[in-house]
Every structure is written in structure tokens, then in C-alpha cells.
MARDOGU-792680 format. One record per residue (C-alpha): residue number from 0; x, y, z. Coordinates in pm, 1 decimal. Layout:
BEGIN
<num = NUM&x = X&y = Y&z = Z>
...
end
This chain:
BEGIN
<num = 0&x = 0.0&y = 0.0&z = 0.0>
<num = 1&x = 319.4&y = 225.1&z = 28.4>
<num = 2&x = 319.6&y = 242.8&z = -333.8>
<num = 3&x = -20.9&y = 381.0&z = -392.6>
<num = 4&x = 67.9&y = 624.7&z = -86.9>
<num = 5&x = 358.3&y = 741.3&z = -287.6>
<num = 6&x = 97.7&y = 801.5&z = -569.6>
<num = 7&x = -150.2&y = 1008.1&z = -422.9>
<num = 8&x = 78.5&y = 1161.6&z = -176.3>
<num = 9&x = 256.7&y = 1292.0&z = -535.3>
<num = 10&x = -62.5&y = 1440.5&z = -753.8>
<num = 11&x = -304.6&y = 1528.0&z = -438.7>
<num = 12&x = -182.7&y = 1457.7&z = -83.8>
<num = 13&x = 119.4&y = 1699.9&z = -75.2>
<num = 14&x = -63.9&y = 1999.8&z = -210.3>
<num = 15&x = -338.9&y = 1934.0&z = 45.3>
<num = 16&x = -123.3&y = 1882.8&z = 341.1>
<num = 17&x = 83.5&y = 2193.3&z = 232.4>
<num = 18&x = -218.3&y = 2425.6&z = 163.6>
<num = 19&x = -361.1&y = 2340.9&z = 502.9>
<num = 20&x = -25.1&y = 2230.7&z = 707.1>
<num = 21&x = 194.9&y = 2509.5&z = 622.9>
<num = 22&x = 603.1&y = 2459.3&z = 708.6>
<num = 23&x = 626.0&y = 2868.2&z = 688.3>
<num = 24&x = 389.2&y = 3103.4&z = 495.1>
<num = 25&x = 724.4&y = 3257.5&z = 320.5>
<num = 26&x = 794.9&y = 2944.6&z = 147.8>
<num = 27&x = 493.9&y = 3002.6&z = -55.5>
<num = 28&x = 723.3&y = 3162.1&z = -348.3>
<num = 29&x = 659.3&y = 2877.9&z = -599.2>
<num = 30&x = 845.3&y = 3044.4&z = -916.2>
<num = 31&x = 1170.1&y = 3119.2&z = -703.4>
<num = 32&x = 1411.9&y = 2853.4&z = -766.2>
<num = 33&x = 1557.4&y = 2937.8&z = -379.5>
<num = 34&x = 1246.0&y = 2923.6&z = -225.7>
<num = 35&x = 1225.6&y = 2559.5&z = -370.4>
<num = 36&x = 1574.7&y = 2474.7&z = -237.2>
<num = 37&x = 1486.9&y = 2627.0&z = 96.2>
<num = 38&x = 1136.1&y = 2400.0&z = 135.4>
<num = 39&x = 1382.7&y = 2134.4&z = 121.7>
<num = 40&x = 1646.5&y = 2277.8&z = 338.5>
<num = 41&x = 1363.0&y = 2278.8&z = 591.8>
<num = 42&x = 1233.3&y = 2032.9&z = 577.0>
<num = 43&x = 1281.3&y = 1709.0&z = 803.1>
<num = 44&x = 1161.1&y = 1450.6&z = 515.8>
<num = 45&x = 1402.1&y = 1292.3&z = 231.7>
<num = 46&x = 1220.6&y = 1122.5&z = -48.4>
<num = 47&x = 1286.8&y = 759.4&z = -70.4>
<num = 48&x = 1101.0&y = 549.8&z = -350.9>
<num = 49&x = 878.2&y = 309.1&z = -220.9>
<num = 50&x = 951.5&y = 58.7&z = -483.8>
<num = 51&x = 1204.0&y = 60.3&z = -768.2>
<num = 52&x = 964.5&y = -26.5&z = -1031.8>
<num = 53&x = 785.4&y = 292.4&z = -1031.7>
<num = 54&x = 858.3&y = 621.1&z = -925.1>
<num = 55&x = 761.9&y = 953.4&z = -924.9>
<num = 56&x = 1023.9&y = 1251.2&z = -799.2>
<num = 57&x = 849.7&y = 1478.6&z = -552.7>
<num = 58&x = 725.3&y = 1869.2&z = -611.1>
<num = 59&x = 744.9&y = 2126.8&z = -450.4>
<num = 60&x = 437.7&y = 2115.5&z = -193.7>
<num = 61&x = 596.7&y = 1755.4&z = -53.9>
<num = 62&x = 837.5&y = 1960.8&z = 138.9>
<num = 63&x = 610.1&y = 2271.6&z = 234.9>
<num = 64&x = 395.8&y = 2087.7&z = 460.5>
<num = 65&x = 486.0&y = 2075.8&z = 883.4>
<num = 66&x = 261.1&y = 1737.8&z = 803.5>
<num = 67&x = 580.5&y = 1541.5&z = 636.1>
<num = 68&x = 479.4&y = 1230.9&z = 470.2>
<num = 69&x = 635.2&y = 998.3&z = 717.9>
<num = 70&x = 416.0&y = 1174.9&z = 949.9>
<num = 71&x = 205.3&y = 862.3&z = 1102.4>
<num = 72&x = -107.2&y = 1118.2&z = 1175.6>
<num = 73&x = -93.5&y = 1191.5&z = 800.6>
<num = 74&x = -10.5&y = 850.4&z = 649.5>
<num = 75&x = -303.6&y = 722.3&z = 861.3>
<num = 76&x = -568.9&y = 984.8&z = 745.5>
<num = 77&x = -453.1&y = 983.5&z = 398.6>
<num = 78&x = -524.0&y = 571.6&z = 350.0>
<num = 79&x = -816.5&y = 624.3&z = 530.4>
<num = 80&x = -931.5&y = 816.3&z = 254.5>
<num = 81&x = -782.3&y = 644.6&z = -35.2>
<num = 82&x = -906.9&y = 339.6&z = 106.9>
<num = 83&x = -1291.7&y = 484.2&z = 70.8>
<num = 84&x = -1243.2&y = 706.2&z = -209.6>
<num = 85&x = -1091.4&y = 455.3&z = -435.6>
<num = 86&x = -1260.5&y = 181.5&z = -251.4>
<num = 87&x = -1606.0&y = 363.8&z = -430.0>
<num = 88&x = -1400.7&y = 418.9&z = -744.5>
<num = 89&x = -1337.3&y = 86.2&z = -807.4>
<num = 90&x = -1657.9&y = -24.1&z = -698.6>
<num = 91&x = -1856.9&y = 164.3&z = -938.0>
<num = 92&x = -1621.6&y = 194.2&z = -1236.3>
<num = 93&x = -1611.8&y = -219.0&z = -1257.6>
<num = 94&x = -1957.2&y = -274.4&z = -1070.4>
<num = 95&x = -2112.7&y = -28.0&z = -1377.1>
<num = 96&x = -1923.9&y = -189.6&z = -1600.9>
<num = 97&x = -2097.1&y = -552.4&z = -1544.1>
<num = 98&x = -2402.0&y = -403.6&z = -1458.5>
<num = 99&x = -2386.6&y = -270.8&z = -1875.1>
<num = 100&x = -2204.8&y = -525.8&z = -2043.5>
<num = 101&x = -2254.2&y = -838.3&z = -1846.1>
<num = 102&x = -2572.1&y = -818.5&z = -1621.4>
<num = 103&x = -2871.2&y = -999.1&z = -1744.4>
<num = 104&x = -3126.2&y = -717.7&z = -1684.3>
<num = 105&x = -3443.0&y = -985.9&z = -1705.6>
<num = 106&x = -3344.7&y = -1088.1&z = -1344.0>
<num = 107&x = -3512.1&y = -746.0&z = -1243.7>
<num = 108&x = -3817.7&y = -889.8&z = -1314.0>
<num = 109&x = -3791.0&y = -1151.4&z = -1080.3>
<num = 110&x = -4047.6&y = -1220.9&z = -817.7>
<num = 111&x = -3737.5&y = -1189.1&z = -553.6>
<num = 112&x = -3638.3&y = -849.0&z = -721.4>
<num = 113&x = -3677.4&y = -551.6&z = -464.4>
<num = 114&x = -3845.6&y = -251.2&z = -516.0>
<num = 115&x = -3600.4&y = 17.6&z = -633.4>
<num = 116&x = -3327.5&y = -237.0&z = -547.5>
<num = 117&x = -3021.2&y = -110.0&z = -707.8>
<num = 118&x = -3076.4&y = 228.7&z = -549.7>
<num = 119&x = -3101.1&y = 43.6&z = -236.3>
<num = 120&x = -2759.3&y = -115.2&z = -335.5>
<num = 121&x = -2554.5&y = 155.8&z = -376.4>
<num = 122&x = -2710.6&y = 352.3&z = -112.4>
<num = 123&x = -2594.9&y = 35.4&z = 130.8>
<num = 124&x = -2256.9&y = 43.3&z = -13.9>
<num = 125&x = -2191.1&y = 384.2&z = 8.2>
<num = 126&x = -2303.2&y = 422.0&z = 364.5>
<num = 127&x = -2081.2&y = 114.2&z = 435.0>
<num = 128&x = -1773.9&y = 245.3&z = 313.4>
<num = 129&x = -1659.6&y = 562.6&z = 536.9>
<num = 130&x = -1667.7&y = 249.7&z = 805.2>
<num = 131&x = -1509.5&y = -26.4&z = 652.0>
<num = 132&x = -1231.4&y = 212.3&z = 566.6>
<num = 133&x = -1221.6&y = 321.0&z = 899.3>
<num = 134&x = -1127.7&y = -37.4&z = 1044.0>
<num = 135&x = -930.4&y = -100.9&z = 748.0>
<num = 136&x = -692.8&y = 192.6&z = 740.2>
<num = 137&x = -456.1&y = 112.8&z = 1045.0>
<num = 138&x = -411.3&y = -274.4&z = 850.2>
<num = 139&x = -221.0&y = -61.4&z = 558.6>
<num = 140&x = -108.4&y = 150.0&z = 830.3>
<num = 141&x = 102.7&y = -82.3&z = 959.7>
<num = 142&x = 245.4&y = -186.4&z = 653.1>
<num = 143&x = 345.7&y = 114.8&z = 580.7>
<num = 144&x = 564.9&y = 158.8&z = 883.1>
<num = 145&x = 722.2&y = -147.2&z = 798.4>
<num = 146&x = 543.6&y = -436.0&z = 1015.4>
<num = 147&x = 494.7&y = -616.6&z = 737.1>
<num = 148&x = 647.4&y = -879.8&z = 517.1>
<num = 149&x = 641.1&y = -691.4&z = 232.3>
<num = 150&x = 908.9&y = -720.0&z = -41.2>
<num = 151&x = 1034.8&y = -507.9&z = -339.2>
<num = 152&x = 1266.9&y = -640.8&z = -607.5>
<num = 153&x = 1313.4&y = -1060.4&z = -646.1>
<num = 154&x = 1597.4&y = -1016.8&z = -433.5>
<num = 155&x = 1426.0&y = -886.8&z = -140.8>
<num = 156&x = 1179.6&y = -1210.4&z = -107.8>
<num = 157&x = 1213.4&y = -1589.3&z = -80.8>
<num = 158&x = 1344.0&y = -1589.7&z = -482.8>
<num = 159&x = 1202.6&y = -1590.1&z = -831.3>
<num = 160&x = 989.7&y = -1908.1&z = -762.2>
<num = 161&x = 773.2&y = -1710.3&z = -499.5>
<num = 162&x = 702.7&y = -1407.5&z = -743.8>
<num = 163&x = 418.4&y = -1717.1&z = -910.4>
<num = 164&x = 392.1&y = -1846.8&z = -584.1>
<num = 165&x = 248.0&y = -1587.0&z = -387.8>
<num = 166&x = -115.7&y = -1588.7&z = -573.9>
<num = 167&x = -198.5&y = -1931.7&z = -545.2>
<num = 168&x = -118.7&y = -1908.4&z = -179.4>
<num = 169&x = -299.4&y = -1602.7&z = -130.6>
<num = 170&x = -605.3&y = -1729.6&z = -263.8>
<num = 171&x = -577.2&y = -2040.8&z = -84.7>
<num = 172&x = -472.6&y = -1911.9&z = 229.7>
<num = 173&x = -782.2&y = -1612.3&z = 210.2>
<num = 174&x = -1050.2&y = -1811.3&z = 113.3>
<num = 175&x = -1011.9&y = -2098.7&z = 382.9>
<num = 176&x = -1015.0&y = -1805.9&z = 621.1>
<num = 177&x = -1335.7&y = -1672.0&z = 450.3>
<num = 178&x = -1500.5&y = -1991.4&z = 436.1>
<num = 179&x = -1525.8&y = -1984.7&z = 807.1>
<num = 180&x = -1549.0&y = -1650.6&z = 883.1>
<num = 181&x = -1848.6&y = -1643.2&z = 667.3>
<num = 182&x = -1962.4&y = -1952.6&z = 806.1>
<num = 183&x = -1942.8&y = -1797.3&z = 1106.8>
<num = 184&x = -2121.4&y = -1493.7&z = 1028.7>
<num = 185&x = -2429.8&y = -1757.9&z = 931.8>
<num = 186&x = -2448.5&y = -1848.3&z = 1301.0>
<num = 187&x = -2801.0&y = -1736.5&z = 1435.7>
<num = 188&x = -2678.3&y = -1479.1&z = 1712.7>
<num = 189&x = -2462.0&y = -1344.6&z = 1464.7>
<num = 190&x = -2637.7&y = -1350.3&z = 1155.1>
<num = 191&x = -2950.5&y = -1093.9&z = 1166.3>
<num = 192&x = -2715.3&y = -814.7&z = 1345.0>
<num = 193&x = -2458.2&y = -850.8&z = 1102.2>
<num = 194&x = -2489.5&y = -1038.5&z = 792.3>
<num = 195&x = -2877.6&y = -1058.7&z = 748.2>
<num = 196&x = -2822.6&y = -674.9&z = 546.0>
<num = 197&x = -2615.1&y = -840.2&z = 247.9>
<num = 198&x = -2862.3&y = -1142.2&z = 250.7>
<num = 199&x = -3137.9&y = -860.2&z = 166.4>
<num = 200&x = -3058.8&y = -900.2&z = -221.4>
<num = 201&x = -3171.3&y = -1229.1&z = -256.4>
<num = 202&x = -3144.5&y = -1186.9&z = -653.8>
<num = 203&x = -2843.2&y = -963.7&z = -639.7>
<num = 204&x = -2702.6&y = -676.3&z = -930.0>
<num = 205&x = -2335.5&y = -624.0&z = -922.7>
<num = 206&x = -2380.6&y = -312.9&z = -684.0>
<num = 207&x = -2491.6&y = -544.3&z = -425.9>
<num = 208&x = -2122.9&y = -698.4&z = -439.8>
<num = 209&x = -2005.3&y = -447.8&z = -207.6>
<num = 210&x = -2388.2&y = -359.0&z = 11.6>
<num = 211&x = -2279.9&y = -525.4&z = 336.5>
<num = 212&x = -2300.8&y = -432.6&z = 686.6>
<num = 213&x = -1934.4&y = -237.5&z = 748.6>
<num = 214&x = -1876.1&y = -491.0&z = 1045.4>
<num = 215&x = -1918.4&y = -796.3&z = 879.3>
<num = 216&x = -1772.5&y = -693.3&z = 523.0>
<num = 217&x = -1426.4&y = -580.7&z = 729.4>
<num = 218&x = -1443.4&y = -941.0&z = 873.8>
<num = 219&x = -1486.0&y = -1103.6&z = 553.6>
<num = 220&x = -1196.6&y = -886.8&z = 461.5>
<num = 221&x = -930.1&y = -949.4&z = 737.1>
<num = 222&x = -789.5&y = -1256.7&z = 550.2>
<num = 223&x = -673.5&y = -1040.8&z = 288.1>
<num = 224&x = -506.4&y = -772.1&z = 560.4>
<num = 225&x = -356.2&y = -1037.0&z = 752.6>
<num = 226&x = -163.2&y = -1234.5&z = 494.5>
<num = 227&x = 135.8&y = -1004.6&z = 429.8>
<num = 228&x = 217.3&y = -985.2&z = 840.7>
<num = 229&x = 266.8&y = -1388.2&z = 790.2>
<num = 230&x = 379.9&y = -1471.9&z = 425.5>
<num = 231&x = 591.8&y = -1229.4&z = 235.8>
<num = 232&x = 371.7&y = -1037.5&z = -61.7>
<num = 233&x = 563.3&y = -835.6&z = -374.9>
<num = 234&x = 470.0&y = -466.3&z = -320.7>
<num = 235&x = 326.0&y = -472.9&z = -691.7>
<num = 236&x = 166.5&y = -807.6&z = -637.5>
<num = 237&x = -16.9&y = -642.9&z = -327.2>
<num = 238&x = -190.6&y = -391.9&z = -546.3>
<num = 239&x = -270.4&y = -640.5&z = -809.9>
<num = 240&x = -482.0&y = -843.1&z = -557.9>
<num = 241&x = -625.1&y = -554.3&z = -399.6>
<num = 242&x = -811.0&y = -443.4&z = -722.0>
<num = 243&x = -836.8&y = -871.3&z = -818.2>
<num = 244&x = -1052.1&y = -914.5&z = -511.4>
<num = 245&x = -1296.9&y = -590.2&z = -524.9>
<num = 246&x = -1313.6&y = -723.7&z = -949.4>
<num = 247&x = -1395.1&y = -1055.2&z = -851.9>
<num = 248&x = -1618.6&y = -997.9&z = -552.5>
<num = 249&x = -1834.8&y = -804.2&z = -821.3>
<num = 250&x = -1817.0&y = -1048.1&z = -1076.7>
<num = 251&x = -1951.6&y = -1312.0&z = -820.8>
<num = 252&x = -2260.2&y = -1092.3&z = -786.3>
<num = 253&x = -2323.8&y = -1011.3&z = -1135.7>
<num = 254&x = -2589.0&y = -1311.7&z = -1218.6>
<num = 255&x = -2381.8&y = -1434.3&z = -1533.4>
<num = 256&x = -2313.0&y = -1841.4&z = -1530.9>
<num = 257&x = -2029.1&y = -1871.1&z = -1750.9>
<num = 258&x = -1935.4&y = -2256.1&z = -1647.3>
<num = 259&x = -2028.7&y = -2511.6&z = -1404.7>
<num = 260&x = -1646.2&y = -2589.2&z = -1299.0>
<num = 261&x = -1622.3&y = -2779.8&z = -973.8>
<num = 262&x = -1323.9&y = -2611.4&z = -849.1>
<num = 263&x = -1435.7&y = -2211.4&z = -892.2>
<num = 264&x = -1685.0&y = -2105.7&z = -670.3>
<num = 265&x = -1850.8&y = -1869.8&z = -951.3>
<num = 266&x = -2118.1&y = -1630.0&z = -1014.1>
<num = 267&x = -2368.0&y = -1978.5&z = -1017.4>
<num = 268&x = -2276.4&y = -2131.3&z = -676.8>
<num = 269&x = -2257.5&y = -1781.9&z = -510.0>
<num = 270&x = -2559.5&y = -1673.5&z = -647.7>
<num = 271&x = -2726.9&y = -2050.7&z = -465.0>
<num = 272&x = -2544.8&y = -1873.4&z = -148.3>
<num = 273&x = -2788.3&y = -1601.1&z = -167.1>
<num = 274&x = -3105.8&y = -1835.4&z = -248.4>
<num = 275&x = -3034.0&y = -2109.4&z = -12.9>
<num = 276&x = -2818.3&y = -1919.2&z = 295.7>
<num = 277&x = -2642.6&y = -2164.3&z = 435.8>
<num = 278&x = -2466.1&y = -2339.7&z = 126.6>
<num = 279&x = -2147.9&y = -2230.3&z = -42.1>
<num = 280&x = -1989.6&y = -1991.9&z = 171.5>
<num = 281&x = -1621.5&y = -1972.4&z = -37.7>
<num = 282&x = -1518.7&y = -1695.9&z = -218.7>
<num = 283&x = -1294.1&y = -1828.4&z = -482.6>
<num = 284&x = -1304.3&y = -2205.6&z = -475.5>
<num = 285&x = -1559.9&y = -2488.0&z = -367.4>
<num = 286&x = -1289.7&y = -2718.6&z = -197.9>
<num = 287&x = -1347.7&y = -2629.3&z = 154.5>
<num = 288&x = -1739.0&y = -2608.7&z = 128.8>
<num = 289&x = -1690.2&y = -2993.3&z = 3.2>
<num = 290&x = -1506.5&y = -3057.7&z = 292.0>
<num = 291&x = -1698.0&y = -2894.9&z = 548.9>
<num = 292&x = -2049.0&y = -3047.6&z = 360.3>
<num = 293&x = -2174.8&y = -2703.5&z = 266.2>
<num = 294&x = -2104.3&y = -2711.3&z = -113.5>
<num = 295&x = -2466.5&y = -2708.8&z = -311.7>
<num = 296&x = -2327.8&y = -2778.1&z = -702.2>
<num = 297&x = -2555.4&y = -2548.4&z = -946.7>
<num = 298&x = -2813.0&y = -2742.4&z = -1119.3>
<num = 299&x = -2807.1&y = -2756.2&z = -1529.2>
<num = 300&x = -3089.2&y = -2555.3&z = -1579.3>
<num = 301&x = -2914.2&y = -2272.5&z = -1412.9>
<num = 302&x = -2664.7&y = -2264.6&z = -1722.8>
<num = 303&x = -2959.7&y = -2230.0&z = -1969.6>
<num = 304&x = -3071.9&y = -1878.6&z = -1984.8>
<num = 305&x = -3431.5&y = -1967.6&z = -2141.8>
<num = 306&x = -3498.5&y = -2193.9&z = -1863.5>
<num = 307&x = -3332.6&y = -1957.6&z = -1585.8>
<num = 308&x = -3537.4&y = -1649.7&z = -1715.9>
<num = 309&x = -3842.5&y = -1862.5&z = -1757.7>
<num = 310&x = -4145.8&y = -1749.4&z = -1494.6>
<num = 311&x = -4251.1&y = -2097.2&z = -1428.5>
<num = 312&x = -3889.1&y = -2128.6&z = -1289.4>
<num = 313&x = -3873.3&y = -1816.0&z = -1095.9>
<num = 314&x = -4185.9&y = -1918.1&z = -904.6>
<num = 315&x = -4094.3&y = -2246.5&z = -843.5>
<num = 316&x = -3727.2&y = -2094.1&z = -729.6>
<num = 317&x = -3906.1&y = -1842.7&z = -545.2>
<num = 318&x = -4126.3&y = -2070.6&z = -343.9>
<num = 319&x = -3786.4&y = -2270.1&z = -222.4>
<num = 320&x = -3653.9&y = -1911.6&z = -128.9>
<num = 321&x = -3941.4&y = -1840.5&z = 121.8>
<num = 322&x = -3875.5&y = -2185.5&z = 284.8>
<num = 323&x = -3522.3&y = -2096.0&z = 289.5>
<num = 324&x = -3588.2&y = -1759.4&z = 488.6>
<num = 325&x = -3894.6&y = -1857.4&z = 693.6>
<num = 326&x = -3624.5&y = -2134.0&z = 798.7>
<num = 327&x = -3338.1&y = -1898.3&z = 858.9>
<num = 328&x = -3523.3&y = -1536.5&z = 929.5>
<num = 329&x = -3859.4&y = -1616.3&z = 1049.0>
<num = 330&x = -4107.6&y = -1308.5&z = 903.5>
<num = 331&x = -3986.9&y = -1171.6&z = 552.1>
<num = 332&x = -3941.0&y = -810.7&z = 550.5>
<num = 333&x = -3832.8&y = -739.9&z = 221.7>
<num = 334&x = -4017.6&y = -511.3&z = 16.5>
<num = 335&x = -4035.9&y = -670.4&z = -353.3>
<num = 336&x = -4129.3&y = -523.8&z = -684.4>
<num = 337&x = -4411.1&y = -566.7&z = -855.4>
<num = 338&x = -4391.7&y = -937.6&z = -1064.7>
<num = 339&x = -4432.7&y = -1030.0&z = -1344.6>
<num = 340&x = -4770.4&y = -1077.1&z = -1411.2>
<num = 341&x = -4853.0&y = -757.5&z = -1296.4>
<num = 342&x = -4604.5&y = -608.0&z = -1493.4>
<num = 343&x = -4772.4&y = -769.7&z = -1794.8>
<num = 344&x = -5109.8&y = -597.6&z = -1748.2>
<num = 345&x = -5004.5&y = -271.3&z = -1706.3>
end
């Protein structure tokens, strides 16, 4: 995360903390040449790269501010913020994206399709996210200052072999983690404080991918925070995952059944998560819902769009849903739109 620091630090942060954390008022002479030599003069920071591969030499305003970027106050307000602003960004630049190019937009005329649900989506999301960035923020924090494992250049970490090695670990490492944590979060004096909210979209858009309560989507998210303090984690490969996991945990929402495979826990078996409740809880793979007897394997039907947008489907699907949340919620209090056969006679 020091990397994309050292990014916004370099376009926004530094003007920001020098327009508002002034080093002296007289050092405000940006065309003098001296003035720019005396910033640095004062100043107590030196600019060191925070990875070779990239890097971007400092202007003027990074040494005008009493607020140096090694400052921990600063460091830990500014990822608080790039953690929620680009958090959002990402969010609804690839959420959007699916919701145009990939999302099937028949499913909002499902039976189990809220009223104004995608409003209600990003609404959820966006209220979420201040919070979740809150409890995130001192995780990067702390990498930052160097508590960390993580690495640079090859030379830095366990050797070339680990630069491939890293991702299937991660992924393997996070999503056992998440299988239980989610698991977890299913347990009934947990459930309806914390993770009944992102169970609300029963028939979910790609906005919903993010709509959770900011408790339980920072729990589901620990995994990810936690594995560079115990396996070491390229600085690059860091941000790579960072976006990967936001991308994918949109692309799990986004109602598109590409393939049945029996080792990726896709769009299909995530979307049975949000019919069924207590089946499928993995985020990437099925292997450790098989083993702890929660996988549910998507039915055929579910892979043939005339039969999945059919209405005799829906309301046979929609009758196994109210089962499913009498069983697990007791009352219903979802407001739904209006179906299909009213639709029809309008």
C-alpha cells in the first residue's frame, strides 16, 4: 500500500497537506528557484522510492507541509481516505461496467427483485464504506511503517519461484479463512445483526457486491489484511490483488453463469449462497465447502438462460426461497417489486 501512498501523496496529498499544514507562509514563493531549495532545506523529510519499479520525484508542496509524509497522523488519514475514495471508485467503475455489459437485466423482473433495489444497493454500499475504511486503514497503516512482510525487487523475497507463488497461496490461504469466517457470520446470534443486510438481495445486481453491513464486510476482509504480516507479498503483487478481489467480488454478484467448474466457486454457486443461505460460503473455490459439507453444485438448468429467465422457474425458485428464509429469518421483511404478471397488465 506504500506504493499507492507514494501516488496520491505525489498528484493530491502533498498539495493538500501543504495548503492546510503550512512549514512557513514565506515558502509560498513557488516560481523562485531558492524558495524551492529552501522548502527542502527545511524540511525534516528525504524522499525515498517506495519501490524501484515505479517512481515519481516529488514537487514542490511535498516539502512545504509541517505534516511530512512519514508523518504517522498523516499517512493514517490519507489511507483512510484512499481506502474509501478509491474503494467507491473501483466499486462503481467495474460494478457499472458488469451491470452494462454483463448483467442480465431480465433478473429485475424476478419475483425476488426488490423494489427500487439497485438504489437500495448503492445507497448500502456507500453508507458502508466511510466504516469499513475506517477499520481497514490502520491494517495498511502498519504496513506502511514497515510491520509487514512486504518485499520489493526478487531479491528482497524468498526468490524468483515465490514471485508465481504468492497468488496461489494467497487465494488459498484467504478463502479458507473466509469460508469460516463467513460460516461464522451464518451463526443465528450473529447472523440478523450482522450479515442478514447483504442477505437482503436475494437476486443480487453487481452493486450489491459491495452492500454489506461495514462490520461484517471488514471481517470477511481481514484474511486479505492479515496475509502479508505472515507470508511475504511483492509490493506490486499487493496492489494487483487488492483491485483482483474488489473485481472478482463483483463479478460473483453479477448473475452471469459462464461454467459449471467444480473447483471455482462462480457467479452460479454464489448466487445458490444467496437463495439457499447456508450453502457455499467460499469466495474463490468450492474445496473447503466440500469438505466442510456445505457445497450445493448449481443445477443444469441454471446454465440455460431460457430456462433460468423462464417465470414458471422463478416461481418455483421463489417458493424454495421463502422456505429458505422462513427457515433462517422467520417473518420476511423485504419489500419486492411488482412481478411479473402484474407487470404484464399494465
Amino acid at each position: 500500500m506504500d506504493v499507492v501512498l507514494e501516488v496520491t501523496d505525489t498528484f493530491i496529498a502533498d498539495h493538500v497537506y501543504a495548503y492546510l499544514f503550512p512549514l512557513k507562509a514565506a515558502l509560498y514563493n513557488f516560481p523562485d528557484a531558492a524558495a524551492n531549495a529552501s522548502a527542502k532545506a527545511l524540511s525534516s523529510w528525504t524522499y525515498e522510492p517506495a519501490t524501484q519499479y515505479i517512481q515519481f520525484e516529488p514537487s514542490q508542496a511535498a516539502y512545504m507541509s509541517s505534516m511530512t509524509r512519514d508523518n504517522i497522523y498523516r499517512q493514517g488519514a490519507t489511507l483512510f481516505f484512499i481506502t474509501w475514495i478509491f474503494g467507491i471508485i473501483v466499486y462503481f467503475i467495474f460494478a457499472s461496467l458488469s451491470f452494462l455489459f454483463i448483467f442480465d437485466k431480465r433478473i429485475m423482473n424476478h419475483p425476488k427483485y426488490l423494489k427500487n433495489q439497485i438504489w437500495l444497493e448503492i445507497i448500502h454500499t456507500n453508507k458502508s464504506m466511510p466504516f469499513m475504511a475506517m477499520m481497514t486503514a490502520p491494517l495498511f497503516l502498519l504496513e506502511v511503517r514497515g510491520y509487514g512482510k512486504l518485499y520489493d525487487v526478487t531479491e528482497q523475497g524468498p526468490g524468483l519461484w515465490y514471485n508465481f507463488f504468492q497468488f496461489p497461496l494467497f487465494l488459498v490461504f484467504t478463502d479458507f479463512l473466509i469460508y469460516w469466517i463467513h460460516r461464522g457470520l451464518h451463526h443465528p446470534s450473529i447472523y440478523k445483526g450482522l450479515h442478514k443486510p447483504h442477505h437482503k438481495w436475494i437476486m443480487p445486481t453487481p452493486y450489491a457486491s459491495h452492500a454489506f453491513h461495514p462490520v461484517d464486510g471488514f471481517a470477511q476482509s481481514i484474511p486479505y489484511h492479515i496475509f502479508p504480516f505472515i507470508f511475504p507479498l511483492q509490493k506490486m503483487a499487493y496492489v494487483f490483488l487488492f483491485v483482483f478481489v474488489n473485481f472478482w467480488t463483483i463479478m460473483i454478484h453479477d448473475g452471469e453463469y459462464l461454467t459449471n467448474n467444480p473447483v471455482v466457486n462462480g457467479a452460479a454457486c454464489h448466487s445458490l449462497h444467496h437463495s439457499r443461505f447456508e450453502v457455499n460460503y467460499g469466495q474463490f473455490f468450492t474445496a473447503f465447502d466440500r469438505l466442510g459439507g456445505t457445497y450445493r453444485m448449481p443445477e443444469d438448468w441454471m446454465f440455460e438462460k431460457d430456462i433460468k429467465m423462464s417465470e414458471e422457474k422463478w416461481n418455483a425458485e421463489s417458493k424454495a426461497v421463502d422456505e429458505t428464509v422462513k427457515e433462517v429469518e422467520g417473518d420476511d421483511d423485504r419489500t419486492y417489486g411488482p412481478d411479473l404478471k402484474t407487470k404484464k397488465n399494465k
